[in-house]
N, C-alpha and C positions, 0 to 999 in steps of 0.2 A: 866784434868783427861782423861787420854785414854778410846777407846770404850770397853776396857776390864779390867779395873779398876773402881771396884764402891766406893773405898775408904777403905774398911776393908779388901786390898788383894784379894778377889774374883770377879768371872766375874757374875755379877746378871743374867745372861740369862741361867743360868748352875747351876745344884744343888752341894751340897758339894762333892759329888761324880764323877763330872767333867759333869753328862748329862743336857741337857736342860730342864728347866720348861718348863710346859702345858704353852696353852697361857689362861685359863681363871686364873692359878696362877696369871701371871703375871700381867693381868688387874686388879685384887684385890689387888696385890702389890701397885702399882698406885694408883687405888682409894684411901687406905690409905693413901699413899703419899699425896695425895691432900688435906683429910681431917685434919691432922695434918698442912698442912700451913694455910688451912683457919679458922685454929682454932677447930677444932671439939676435940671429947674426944679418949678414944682409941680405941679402933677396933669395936664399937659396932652399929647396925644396922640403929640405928638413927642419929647417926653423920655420915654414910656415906651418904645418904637420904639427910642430911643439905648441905653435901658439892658439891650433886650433881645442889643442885637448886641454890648454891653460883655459881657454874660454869654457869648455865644457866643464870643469871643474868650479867654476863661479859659478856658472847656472847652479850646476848641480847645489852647490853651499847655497846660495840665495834662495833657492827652490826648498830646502832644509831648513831657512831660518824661519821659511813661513812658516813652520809649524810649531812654532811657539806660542804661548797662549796662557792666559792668564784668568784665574777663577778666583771671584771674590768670597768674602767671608757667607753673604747669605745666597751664595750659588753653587751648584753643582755643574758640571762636565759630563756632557753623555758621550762618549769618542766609539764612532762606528766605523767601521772597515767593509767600504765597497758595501754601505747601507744596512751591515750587521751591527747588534749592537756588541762592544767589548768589554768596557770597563765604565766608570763610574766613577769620573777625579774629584776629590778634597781639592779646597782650597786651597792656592797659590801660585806659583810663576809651574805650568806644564808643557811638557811636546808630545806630537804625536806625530805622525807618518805624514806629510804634507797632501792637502789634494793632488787626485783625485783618490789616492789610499783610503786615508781616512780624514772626517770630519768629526769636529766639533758641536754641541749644541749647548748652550748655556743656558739652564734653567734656573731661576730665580725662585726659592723656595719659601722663602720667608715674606715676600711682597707680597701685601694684599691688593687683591685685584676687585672689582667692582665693573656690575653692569647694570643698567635700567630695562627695566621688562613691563609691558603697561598693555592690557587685552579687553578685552569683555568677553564673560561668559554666563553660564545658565547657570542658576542657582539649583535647587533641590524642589523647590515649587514652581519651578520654571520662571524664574524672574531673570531679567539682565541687571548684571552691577559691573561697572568696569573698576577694574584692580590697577595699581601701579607701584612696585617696589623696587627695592633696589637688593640686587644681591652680591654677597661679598664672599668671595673665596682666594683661598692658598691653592701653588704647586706642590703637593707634600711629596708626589713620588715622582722626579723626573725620567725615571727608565716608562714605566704606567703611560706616563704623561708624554713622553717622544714616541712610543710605540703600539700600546693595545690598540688606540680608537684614533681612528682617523679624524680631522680638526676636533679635538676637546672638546676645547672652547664653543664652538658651535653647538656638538653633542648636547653642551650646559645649560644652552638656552634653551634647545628644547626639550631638555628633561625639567627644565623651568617649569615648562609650560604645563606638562602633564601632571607633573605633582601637583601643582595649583590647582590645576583642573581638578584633579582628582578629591583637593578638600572644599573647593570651593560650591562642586557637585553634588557632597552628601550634607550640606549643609544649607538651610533658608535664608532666603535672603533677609527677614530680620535679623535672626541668629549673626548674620557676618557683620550687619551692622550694628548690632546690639552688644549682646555681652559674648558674642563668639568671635568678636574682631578679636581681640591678641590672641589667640589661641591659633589663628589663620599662620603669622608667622613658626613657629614652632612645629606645627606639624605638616609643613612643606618642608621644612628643612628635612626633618626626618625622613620622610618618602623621598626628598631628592638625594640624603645622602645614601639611602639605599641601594637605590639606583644605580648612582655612581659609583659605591663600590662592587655590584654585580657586571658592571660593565667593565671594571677596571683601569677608571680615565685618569688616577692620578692625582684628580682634586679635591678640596675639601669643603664645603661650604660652613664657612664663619659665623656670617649670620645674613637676615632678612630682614630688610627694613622695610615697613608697610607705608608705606606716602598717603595713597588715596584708596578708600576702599567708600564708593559710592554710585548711585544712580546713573545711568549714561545721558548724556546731554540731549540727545532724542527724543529722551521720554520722560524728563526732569517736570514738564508741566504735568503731565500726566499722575507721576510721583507725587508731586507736590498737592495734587488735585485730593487724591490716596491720602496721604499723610494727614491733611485737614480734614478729611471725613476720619479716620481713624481717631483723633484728638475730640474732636465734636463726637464720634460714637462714647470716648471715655469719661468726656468731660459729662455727658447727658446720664450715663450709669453712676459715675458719681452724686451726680444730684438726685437722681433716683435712689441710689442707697441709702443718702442723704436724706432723704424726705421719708423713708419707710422706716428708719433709726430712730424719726422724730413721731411719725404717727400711729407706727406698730404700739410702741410703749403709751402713748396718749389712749389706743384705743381698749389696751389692755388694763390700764386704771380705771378709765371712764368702766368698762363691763366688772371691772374687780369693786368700783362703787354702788354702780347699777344691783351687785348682788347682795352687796352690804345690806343698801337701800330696802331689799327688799326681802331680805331675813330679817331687819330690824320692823319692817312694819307686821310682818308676818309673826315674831313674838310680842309686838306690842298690840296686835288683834287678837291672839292667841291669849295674853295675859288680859287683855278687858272682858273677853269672852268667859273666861275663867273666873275672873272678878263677879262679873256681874252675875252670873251663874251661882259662886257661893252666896250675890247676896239676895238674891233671889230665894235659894233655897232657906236664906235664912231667914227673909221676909214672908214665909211659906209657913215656916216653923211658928212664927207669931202671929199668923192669919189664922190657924188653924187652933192655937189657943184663944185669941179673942177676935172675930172676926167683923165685927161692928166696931170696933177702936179703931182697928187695924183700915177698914176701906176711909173713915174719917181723918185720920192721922194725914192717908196716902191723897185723899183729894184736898187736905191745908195745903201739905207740901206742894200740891201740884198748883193749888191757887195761888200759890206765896210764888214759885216760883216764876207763873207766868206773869203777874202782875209786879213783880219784880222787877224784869227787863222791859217794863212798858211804862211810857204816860199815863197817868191818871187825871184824870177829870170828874170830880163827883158834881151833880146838879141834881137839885129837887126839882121834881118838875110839880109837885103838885100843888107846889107854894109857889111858883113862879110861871107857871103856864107857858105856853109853846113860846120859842125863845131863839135866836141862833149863835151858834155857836163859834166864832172864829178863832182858831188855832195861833195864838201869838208864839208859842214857843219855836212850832215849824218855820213859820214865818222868819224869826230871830237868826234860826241854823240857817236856812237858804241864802239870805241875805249875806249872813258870817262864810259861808261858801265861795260868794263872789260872782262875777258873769259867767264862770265855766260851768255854772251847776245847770241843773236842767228846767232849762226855759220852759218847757212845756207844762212843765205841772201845774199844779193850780191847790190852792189852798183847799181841805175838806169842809167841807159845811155838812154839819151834827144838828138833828133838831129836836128837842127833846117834844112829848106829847102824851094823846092818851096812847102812844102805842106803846110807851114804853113802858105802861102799867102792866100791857100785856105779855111784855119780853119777861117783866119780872116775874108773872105770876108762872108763865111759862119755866122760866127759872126754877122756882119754888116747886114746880109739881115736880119737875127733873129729880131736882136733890131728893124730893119724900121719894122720890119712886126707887131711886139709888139704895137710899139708907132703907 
């Protein structure tokens, strides 16, 4: 039915004349309307009085069914009255007083919740590292959780921040990149569950998940400039331990030979000193028994020995007269030498004469004057 069709052809907001009803017409219209569905009689004073309190009676039940309500298996029910808290429903189909009395709040206990938290701060040697985790918590107490701490959740984040702060603080910034990264989640948790339980907000945290724990993008060149000198400082100590591994022990053989060297020449002078000493004393002994044997015996040996390691060349000179002498044997070695020997030399020329009658007799008065 159109808004201008009341079913018998006319528009009911409009008298037969075509102009509008008053409006209290029209709300008596109404009312009678209502009394004839709820059963009343015809237009009289007392059936509209009935049908007004039948009305009030359905609000009222309608107004009542609001307040039925239903809690699931991993939820709890906090029902406050005029903003107190009361009770505390178990799961399943419940009622309570309909607003504005009382309200419901549904807390979900079992859900795990999850939020991203990402800062930069000081380390312990005053360095920036910016952090980015993720943390994960339960509603464990939904009375805590509706009432102690005004927005929780909010409270959470920045009690995030302070316990991080707080480890990220007494710690360096190699330390958090290094081998003090997993220990960063672990003991946030702990200071922030602290926390939370001295404040009494309700929640739990689960865990922390560490995303990024690194340099800020600001100063990454800078870092990176750091980290290369730091590598090249280690790499250069390395090769310096490297090198002193190699020449400490070289140079400690080399002096450990050096001393061998020179305890060994030191008993082998020691012992020829001592040699020649006994045979000395023992050439002393035989000198002193025959002492004319003994100096002839000692200038054989000493003639034997030098003309020993020498060229001999014997010539008469007196049958053959002044003469010269050229050295073929030297000649023979030099040549056997090759071009590297020494160009400069020059072959000896020996001439024999009357002087050498004179070396000899010189010779000769020597040895009488000796012996």
């Amino acid at each position: 039915m159109a808004n201008n069709d009341s079913g018998n052809g006319h528009d009911p907001w409009k008298r037969d004349g075509g102009e509008p009803n008053d409006l209290d017409q029209i709300v008596k219209d109404w009312q009678r309307r209502f009394g004839r569905i709820l059963g009343g009689g015809g237009g009289s004073s007392g059936s509209g009085a009935g049908g007004g309190y039948a009305l009030v009676i359905m609000l009222l039940i309608a107004w009542g069914l609001t307040g039925f309500y239903r809690v699931d298996e991993a939820e709890r029910g906090v029902v406050q009255r005029f903003g107190a808290y009361m009770l505390t429903s178990e799961p399943g189909l419940r009622w309570h007083l309909p607003f504005p009395i009382e309200t419901v709040e549904i807390v979900n206990i079992q859900e795990v919740n999850n939020y991203n938290f990402s800062t930069e701060m000081l380390t312990a040697d005053e360095q920036y590292v910016f952090i980015d985790i993720v943390v994960q918590y339960r509603r464990t107490d939904p009375v805590k959780f509706s009432f102690e701490v005004a927005g929780p959740e909010v409270t959470l984040n920045d009690l995030t921040e302070s316990a991080l702060r707080g480890v990220v603080g007494t710690s360096t910034l190699a330390e958090l990149i290094g081998k003090r990264r997993e220990q960063i989640p672990e003991r946030t948790i702990t200071e922030l569950q602290e926390t939370l339980e001295a404040y009494r907000a309700g929640l739990t945290v689960t865990s922390i998940n560490l995303r990024v724990v690194d340099y800020p993008k600001s100063v990454q060149e800078a870092v990176d400039d750091t980290q290369k000198a730091r590598n090249d400082k280690e790499r250069y100590e390395l090769e310096a331990q490297t090198y002193a591994n190699d020449i400490i022990p070289r140079a400690r053989g080399g002096a450990q030979r050096v001393l061998q060297d020179a305890e060994a020449y030191r008993d082998r002078l020691i012992a020829d000193a001592e040699g020649e000493a006994a045979r000395f004393e023992a050439l002393l002994t035989e000198y002193q028994k025959a002492p004319k044997v003994t100096r002839d015996r000692l200038y054989i040996q000493a003639i034997e020995e030098v003309y020993g390691r020498s060229n001999k060349v014997i010539l008469d000179s007196k049958s053959s007269g002044n003469l010269l002498y050229l050295p073929v044997d030297e000649l023979m070695k030099r040549s056997n030498a090759g071009p590297a020997g020494d160009a400069t030399s020059r072959p000896s020329e020996a001439a024999s004469g009357p002087n050498d009658e004179k070396d000899d007799g010189a010779t000769n008065r020597d040895r009488r004057t000796r012996e």
